[in-house]
C-alpha positions in Angstrom: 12.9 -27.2 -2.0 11.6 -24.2 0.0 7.9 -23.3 0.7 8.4 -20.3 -2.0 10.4 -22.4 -4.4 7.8 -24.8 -4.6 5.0 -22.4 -4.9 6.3 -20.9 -7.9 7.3 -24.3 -9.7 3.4 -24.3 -9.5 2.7 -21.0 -11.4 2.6 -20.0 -14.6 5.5 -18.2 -16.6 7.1 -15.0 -15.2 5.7 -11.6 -16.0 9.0 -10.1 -17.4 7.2 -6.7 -18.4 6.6 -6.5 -14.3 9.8 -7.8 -13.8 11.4 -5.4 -16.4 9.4 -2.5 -15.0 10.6 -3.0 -11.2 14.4 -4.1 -11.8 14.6 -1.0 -13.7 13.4 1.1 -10.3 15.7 -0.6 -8.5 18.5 -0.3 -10.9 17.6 3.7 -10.8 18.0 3.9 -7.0 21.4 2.9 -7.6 22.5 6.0 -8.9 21.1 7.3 -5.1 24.6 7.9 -3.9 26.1 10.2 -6.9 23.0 12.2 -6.5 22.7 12.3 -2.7 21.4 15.9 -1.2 19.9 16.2 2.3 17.1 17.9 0.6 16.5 15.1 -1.4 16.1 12.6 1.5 13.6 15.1 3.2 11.5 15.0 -0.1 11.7 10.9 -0.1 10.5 11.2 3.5 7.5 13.2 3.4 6.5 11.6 -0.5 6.8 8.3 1.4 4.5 9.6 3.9 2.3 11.2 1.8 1.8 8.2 -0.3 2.0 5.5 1.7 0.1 7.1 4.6 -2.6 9.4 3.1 -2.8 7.8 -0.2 -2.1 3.6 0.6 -3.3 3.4 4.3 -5.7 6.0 5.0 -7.2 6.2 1.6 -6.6 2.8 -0.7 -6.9 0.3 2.8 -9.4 2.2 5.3 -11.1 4.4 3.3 -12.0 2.4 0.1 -11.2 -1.2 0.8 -12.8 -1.4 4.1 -15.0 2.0 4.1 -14.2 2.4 7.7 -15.2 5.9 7.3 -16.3 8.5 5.0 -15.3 11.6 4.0 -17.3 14.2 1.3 -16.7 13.0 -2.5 -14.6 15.7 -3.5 -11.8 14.7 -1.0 -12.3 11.0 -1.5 -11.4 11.6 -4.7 -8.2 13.9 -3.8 -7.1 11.2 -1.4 -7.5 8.2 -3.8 -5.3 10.1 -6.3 -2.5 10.5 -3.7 -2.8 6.5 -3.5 -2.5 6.5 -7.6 0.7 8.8 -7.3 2.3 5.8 -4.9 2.7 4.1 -7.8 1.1 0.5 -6.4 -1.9 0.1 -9.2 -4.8 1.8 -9.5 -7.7 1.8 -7.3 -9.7 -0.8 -8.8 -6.9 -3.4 -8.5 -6.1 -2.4 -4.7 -8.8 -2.7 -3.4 -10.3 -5.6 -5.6 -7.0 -7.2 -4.6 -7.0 -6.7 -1.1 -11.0 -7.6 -0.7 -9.7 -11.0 -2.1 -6.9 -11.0 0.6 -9.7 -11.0 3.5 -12.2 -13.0 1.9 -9.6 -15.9 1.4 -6.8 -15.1 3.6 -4.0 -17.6 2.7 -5.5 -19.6 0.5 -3.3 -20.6 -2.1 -5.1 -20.1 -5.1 -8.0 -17.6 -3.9 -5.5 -14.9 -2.2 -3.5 -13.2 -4.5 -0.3 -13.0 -2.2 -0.5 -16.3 0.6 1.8 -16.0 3.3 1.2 -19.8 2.9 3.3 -19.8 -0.7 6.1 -18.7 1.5 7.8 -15.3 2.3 8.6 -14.2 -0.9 5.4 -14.8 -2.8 3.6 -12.9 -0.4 6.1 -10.2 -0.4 7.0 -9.5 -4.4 6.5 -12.7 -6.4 3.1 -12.7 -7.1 3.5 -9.7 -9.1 6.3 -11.0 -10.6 4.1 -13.9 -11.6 0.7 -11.6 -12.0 -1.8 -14.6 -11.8 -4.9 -13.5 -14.3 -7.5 -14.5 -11.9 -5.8 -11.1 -9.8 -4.3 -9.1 -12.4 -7.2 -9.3 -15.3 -9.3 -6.2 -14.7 -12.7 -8.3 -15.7 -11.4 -10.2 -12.9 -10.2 -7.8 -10.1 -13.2 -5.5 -10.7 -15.7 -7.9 -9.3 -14.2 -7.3 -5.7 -14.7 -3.7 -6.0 -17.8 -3.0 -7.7 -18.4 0.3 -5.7 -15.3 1.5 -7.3 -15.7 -0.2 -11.1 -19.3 1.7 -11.1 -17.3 5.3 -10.9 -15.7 7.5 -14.0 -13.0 8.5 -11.9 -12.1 5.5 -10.3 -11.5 4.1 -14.0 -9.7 6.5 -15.3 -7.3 6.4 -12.1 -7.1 2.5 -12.3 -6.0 3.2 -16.2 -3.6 5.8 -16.4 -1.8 5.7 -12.6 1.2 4.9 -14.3 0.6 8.2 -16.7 0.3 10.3 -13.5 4.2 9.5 -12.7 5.4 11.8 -15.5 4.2 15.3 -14.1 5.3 14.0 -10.7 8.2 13.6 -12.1 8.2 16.9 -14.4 7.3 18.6 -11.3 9.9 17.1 -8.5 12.7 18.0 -11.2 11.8 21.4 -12.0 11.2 22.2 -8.4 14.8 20.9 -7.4 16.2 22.9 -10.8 14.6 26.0 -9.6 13.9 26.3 -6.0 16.9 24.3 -4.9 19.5 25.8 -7.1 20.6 22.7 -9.6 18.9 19.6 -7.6 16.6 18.4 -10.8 18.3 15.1 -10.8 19.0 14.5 -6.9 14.9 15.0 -6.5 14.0 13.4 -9.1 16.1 9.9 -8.4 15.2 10.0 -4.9 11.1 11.3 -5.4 10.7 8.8 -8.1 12.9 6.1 -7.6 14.0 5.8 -3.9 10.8 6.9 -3.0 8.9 4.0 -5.1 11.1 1.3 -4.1 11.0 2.4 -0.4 7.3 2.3 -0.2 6.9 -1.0 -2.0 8.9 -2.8 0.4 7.0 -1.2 3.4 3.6 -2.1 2.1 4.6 -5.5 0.7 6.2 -6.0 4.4 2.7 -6.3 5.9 1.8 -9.3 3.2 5.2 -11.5 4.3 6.6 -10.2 7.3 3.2 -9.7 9.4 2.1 -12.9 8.5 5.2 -14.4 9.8 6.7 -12.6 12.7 5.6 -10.5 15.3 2.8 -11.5 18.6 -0.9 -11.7 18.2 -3.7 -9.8 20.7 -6.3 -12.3 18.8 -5.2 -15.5 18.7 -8.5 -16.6 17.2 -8.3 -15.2 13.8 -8.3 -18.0 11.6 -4.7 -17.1 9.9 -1.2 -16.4 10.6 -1.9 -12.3 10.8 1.0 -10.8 13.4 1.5 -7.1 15.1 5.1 -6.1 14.5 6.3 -3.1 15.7 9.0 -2.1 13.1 6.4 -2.6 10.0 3.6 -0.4 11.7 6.5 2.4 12.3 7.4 1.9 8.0 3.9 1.6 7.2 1.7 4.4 9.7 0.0 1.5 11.7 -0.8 -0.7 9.6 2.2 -3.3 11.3 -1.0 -3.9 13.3 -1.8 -6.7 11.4 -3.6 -9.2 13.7 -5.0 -6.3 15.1 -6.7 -5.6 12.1 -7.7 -8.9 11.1 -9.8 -9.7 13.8 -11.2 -6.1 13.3 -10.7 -5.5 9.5 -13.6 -2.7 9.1 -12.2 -0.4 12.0 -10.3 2.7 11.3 -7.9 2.3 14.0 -5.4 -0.3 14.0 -3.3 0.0 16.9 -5.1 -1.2 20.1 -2.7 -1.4 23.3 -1.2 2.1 24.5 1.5 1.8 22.4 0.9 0.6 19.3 1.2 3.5 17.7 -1.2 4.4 14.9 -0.4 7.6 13.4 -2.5 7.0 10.2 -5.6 6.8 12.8 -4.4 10.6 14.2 -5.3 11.6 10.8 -8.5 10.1 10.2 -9.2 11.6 14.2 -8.1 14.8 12.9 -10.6 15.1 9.9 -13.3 13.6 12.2 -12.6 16.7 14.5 -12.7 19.3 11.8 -16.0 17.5 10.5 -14.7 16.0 7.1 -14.8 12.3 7.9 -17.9 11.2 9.6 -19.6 7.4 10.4 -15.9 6.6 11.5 -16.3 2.5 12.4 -14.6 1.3 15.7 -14.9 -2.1 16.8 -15.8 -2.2 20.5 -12.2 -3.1 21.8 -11.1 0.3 20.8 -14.1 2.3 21.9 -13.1 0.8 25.6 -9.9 2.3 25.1 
């Protein structure tokens, strides 16, 4: 019996409305190839960059979870609803999720997706399984009580899912209109390629960096890795061990080329004076 087999002999019941909910993505992204336009891959590309670098790592993983800078309220708010359009939770459950992940990094029961459960609870299962203790809002919320405390933040951690449909009204009428018939080509590859792509490349830092890859800090007290091909799907964030020795600092890449380009954008708003008290830990201000 695997490490992952065994873990999940251990858990409780599957989720099936999760597991109905993202084998009916994937089954969508099947029909990728009847609907396939260059146009529509563009879209995927920059909506998979927008997301997953604006909305997951700049704003759901640096900006809220760690606060590793700050930006004026107004645009907080803008970026954390570009996180809520990536279709990985709300807010509240990100963040309260991921605060877990740091406090208790690979402990079975108090991180809600181990690398120690094996590579495939740490990648999808445990959302397959959606363990109460991680996936109750009562529960979740009392990692992130900065975001619990705000209107917005609720109603974002509530109705993400809502926010889909005028994406989706929007990428189809867009592809109808301005691209002369591609309703259906931009709408299976904006909402469905799109969503399954990012998953996977966020969910890659979870198993993959906590399996493969080198370490710059071999003291950190967990299997963290840097791997080069998740920080190039995921806008730096393959920096794993970097970050985990350094979890509060906005940059993730540390040697010349480890490539960050999520940190260019939080440079570029901290030279056009919209993010200020940007955190570096001292091995990157000697770079």
């Amino acid at each position: 019996m695997t490490a992952t087999t065994e873990a999940i002999s251990k858990e409780k019941s599957l989720n099936w409305t999760n597991v109905a909910f993202f084998s009916a993505f994937h089954l969508a992204a099947l029909a990728a190839p009847f609907y396939f336009s260059w146009q529509a891959v563009i879209l995927t590309v920059f909506l998979h960059w927008l997301f997953g670098s604006i909305g997951i790592t700049l704003g759901y993983h640096r900006l809220l979870s760690h606060r590793s800078f700050q930006v004026p309220q107004w645009l907080e708010y803008i970026i954390a609803t570009i996180g809520a359009l990536a279709l990985q939770g709300g807010p509240i459950f990100w963040v309260g999720g991921h605060r877990q992940h740091h406090g208790f990094t690979e402990d079975n029961q108090k991180d809600p997706y181990s690398a120690n459960k094996g590579f495939w609870w740490s990648h999808m299962m445990w959302i397959m399984y959606s363990k109460p203790e991680h996936f109750k809002r009562s529960n979740y919320s009392k990692f992130a009580p900065d975001l619990a405390n705000d209107p917005y933040y609720n109603f974002l951690d509530v109705y993400f899912l809502l926010l889909q449909v005028p994406l989706a009204i929007l990428l189809y009428v867009i592809g109808e209109t301005a691209f002369s018939g591609l309703g259906m080509s931009f709408l299976v590859y904006g909402m469905a390629v799109r969503s399954i792509a990012l998953w996977h490349s966020t969910w890659l830092i979870n198993s993959a960096c906590h399996k493969w890859g080198y370490k710059n800090f071999t003291e950190t007290p967990d299997h963290s890795t840097n791997l080069w091909w998740a920080a190039i799907l995921t806008y730096g964030e393959g920096w794993h061990n970097n970050h985990h020795a350094f979890p509060k600092s906005a940059r993730s890449g540390l040697k010349w080329w480890e490539i960050d380009p999520t940190w260019g954008v939080i440079n570029l708003l901290q030279a056009v004076g919209l993010a200020k008290k940007v955190y570096l830990s001292e091995p990157w201000q000697a770079k």
